[in-house]
C-alpha positions in Angstrom: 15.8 17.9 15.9 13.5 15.4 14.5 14.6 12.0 13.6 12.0 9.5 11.1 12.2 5.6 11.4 11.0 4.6 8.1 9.9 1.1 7.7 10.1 -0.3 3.6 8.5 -3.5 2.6 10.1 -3.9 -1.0 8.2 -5.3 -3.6 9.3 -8.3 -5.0 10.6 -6.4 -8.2 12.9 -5.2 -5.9 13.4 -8.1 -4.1 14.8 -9.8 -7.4 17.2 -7.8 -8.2 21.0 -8.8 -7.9 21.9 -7.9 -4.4 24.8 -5.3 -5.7 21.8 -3.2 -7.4 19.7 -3.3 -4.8 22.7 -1.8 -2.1 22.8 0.9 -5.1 19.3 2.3 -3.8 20.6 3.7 -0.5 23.0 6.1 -1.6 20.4 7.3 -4.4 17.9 7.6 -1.6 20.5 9.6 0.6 21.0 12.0 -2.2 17.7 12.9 -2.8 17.6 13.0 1.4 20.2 15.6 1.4 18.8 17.7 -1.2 16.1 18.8 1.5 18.5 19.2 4.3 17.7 15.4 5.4 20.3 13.1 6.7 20.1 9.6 7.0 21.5 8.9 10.1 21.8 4.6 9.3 19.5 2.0 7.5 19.4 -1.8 8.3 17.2 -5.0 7.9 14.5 -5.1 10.6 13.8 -8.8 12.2 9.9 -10.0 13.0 8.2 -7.2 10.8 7.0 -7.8 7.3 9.3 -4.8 5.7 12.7 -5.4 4.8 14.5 -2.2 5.0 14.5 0.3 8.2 16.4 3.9 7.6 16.6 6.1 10.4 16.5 10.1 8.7 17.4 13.1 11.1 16.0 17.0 10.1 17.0 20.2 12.2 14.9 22.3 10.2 11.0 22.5 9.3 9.1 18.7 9.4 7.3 19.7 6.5 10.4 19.1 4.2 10.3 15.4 5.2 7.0 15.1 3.4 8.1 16.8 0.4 11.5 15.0 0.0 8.9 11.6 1.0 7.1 12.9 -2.2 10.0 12.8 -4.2 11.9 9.6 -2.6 8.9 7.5 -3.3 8.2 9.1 -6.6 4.9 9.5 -5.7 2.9 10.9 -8.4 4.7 9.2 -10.8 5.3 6.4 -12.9 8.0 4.8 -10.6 5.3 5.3 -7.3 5.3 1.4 -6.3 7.8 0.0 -8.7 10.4 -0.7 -5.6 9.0 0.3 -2.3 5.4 -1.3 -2.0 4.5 0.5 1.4 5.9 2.3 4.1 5.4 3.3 8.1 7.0 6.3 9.6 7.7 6.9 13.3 7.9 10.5 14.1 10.3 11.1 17.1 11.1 13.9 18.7 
């Protein structure tokens, strides 16, 4: 078992949005979690670091499945890479 503490620092396109759409990203980000056997275990607001968001994601199975639902989540690749989450750091723990 291999659990991920993922730190977000939204950008402020995100960040303006009406606070009812922006509590509308989690369980989009928790379905594309799932589809790769992912589960997000809780999220929250971190205090004294310059992100905003913290989720905590759990996977039994290969790590390399985090990276490719990471690929997807942030839409890397893609038009919508940056649009909400400006950066992220990931803490690996086993």
């Amino acid at each position: 078992m291999v659990r991920f503490i993922v730190f977000l620092e939204m950008t402020n396109e995100f960040l303006k949005l009406p606070l009812e759409e922006r509590q509308g990203f989690i369980p989009r980000w928790n379905e594309i979690a799932s589809k790769y056997g992912i589960k997000m275990v809780f999220w929250g607001l971190p205090l004294g670091v310059q992100e905003q968001v913290v989720i905590v994601y759990e996977l039994g199975g290969n790590q390399e499945l985090f990276f490719v639902f990471q690929r997807e989540w942030l839409g890397l690749g893609t038009p919508e890479a940056g649009k909400y989450i400006k950066n992220t750091r990931t803490i690996i723990v086993h």
